[in-house]
C-alpha positions in Angstrom: 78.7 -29.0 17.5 77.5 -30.3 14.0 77.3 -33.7 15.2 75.1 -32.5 18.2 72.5 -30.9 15.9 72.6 -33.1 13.6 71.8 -36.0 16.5 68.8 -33.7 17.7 67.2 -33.6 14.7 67.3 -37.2 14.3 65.9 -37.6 17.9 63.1 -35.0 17.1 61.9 -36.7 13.6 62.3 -40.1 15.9 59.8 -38.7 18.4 57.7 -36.9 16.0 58.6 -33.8 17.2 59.7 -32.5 13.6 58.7 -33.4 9.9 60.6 -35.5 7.8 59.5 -34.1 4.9 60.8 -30.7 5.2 62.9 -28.0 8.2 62.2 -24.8 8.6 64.4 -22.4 9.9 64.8 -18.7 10.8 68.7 -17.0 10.5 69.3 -13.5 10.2 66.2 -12.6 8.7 65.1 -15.0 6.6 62.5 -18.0 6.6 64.4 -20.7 5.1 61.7 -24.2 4.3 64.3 -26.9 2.8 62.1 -29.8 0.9 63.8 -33.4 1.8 61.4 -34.9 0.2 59.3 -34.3 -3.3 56.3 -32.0 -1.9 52.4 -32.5 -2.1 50.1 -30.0 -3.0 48.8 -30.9 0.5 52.3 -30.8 2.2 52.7 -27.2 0.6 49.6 -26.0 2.6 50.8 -27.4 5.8 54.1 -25.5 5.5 52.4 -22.1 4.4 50.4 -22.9 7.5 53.2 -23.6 10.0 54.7 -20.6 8.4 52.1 -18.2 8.9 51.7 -19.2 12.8 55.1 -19.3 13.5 57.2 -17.5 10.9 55.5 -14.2 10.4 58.7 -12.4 8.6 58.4 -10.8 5.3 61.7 -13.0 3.7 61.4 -16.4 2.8 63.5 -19.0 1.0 61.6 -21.7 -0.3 64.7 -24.4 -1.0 63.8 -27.4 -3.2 67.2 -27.6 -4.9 67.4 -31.2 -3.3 64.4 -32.8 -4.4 62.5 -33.6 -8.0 59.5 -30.7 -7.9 56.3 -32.1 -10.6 53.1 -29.9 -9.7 50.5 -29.9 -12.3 49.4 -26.3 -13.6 46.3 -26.7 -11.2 48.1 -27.7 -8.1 50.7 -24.5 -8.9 47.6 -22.2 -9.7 45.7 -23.6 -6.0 49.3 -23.1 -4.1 49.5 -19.5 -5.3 46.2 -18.9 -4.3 46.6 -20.7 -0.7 49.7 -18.2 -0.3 48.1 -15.3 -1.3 45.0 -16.0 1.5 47.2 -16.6 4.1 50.4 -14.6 4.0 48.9 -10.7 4.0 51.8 -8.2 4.6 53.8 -7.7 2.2 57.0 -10.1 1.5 59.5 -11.2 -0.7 59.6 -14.7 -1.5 62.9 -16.4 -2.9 62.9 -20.2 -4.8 66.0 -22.0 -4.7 65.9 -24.7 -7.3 68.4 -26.1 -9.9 66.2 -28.9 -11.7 65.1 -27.0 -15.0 61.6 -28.8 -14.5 61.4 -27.3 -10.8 63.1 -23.9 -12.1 60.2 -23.4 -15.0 57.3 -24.3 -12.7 58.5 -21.9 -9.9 58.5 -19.2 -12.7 54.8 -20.1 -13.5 54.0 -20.4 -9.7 55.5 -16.5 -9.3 53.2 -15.3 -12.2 50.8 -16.4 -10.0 51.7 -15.6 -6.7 52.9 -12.1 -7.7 51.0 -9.7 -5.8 51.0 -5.6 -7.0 52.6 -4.0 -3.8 52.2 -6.9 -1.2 53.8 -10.6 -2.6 56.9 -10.6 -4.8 58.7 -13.8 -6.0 61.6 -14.4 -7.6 63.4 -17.5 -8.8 67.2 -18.6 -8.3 69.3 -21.4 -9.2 72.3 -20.1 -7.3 71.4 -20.0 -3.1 73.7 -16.9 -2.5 71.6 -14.7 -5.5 68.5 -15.8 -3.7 69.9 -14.6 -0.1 71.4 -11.8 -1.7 68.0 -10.4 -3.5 65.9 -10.9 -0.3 68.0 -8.6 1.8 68.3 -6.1 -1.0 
């Protein structure tokens, strides 16, 4: 069954069909956006979009525990601000992410983001605490 999936996937991303930069995926709750590759401030945008139109749930797991994460203060200051525009119901957001570079940036990016009784974000380096806290 894993080989089947894992063979669609590559079909998909061979016809365009799906990113290579990123999957998203929705299980038991929970909007999960794996990076595969090192994210853009413009790539972030286009998955807050795609979110927004077609993952309007209130629990998402951003997972960048893969990948080296380097925004500048700016481009960390301009995604919060993207995120806060788009997404407007109230939501939990959980960041997966074991580089200590990654880790301390996604703390800055959840001052940001942080909004009084609509946005709150919280940082993990452990998958399960993440999953845990957003169906808490």
């Amino acid at each position: 069954m894993l080989t089947l999936l894992i063979n669609t996937i590559k079909l998909l991303r061979i016809n365009k069909l799906m990113p290579n930069d990123y999957i998203i995926s929705h299980e038991n709750g929970i909007t999960k956006v794996k990076f595969l590759v090192q994210p853009s401030l413009d790539l972030a945008k286009q998955i807050i979009d795609e979110i927004v139109d077609k993952y309007p749930y209130d629990k998402r797991l951003w997972d960048i525990s893969n990948v080296k994460f380097d925004f500048t203060l700016t481009e960390i200051q301009t995604i919060a601000e993207y995120g806060k525009l788009k997404f407007i119901s109230p939501s939990k957001i959980a960041i997966f992410a074991v580089d200590d570079l990654a880790f301390g940036e996604m703390r800055q990016f959840g001052v940001y983001r942080e909004e009084e009784g609509k946005t709150l974000p919280q940082v993990f380096r452990n998958e399960q605490d993440a999953i845990d806290w957003l169906n808490s």
